[in-house]
C-alpha positions in Angstrom: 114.6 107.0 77.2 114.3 103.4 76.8 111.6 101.0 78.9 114.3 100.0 80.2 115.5 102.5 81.9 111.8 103.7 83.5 111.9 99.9 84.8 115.0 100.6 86.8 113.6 104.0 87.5 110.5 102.5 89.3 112.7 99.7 91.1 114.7 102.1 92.6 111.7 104.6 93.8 109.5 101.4 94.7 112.6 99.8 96.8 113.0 103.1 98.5 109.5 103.4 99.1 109.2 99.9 100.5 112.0 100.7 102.9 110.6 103.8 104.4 107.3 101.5 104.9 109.8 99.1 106.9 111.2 101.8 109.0 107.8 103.5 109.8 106.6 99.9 111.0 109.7 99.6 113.4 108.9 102.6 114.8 105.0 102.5 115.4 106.3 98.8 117.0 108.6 100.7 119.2 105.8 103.2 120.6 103.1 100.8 120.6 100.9 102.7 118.0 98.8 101.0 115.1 101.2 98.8 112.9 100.6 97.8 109.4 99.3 94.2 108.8 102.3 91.6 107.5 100.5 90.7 104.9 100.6 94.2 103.5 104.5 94.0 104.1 104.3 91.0 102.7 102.8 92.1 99.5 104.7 95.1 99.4 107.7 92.7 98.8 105.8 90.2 96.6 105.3 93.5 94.2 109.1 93.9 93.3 110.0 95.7 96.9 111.8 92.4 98.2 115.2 94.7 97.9 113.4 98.0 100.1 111.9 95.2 102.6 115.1 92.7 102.8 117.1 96.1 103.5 114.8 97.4 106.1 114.3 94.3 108.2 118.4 94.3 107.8 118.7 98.3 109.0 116.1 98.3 111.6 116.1 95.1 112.4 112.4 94.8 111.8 110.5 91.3 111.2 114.1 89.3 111.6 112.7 87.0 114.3 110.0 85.7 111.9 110.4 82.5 109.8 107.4 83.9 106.7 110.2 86.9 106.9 113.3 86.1 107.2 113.0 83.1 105.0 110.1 84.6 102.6 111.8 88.3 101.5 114.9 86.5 100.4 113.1 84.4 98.3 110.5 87.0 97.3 113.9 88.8 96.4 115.3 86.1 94.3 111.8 86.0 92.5 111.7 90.1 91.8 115.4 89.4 90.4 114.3 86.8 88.0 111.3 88.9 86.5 113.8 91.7 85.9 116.2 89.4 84.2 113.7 88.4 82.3 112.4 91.9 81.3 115.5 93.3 80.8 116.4 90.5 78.4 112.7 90.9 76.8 113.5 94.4 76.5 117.3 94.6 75.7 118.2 91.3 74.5 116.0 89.4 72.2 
């Protein structure tokens, strides 16, 4: 199997992974429990989960209310896209 193809692997998990996080956050918000810190959401993202955390603030509308969100995951997203491109042509291309 190609690196490649583990990179994608590891998005995919990661993304997942980062969505669950969103989801689990949502719901300690709902019951009032102990919530994990936004920077740690944050970073989360920052780390190539911008897809997992964009789609959970999106499904449980988690975090869509706040500017460093709703403004910073997009572009957090925009910057995860841009290292794959440039991995996969790293990897692939040249």
């Amino acid at each position: 199997m190609k690196t490649i193809h583990y990179l994608l692997i590891f998005f995919v998990i990661w993304n997942l992974i980062v969505f669950l996080i969103y989801g689990a956050d949502k719901r300690r918000a709902v019951k009032d429990k102990w919530r994990i810190p936004e920077k740690t959401l944050m970073l989360l993202a920052l780390f190539f989960g911008a897809t997992g955390a964009f789609a959970g603030m999106s499904v449980f509308r988690h975090k869509t209310q706040h500017k460093k969100f709703s403004i910073g995951v997009p572009l957090l997203m925009l910057l995860n896209y841009a290292c794959i491109a440039a991995a996969v042509y790293y990897f692939c291309i040249k």
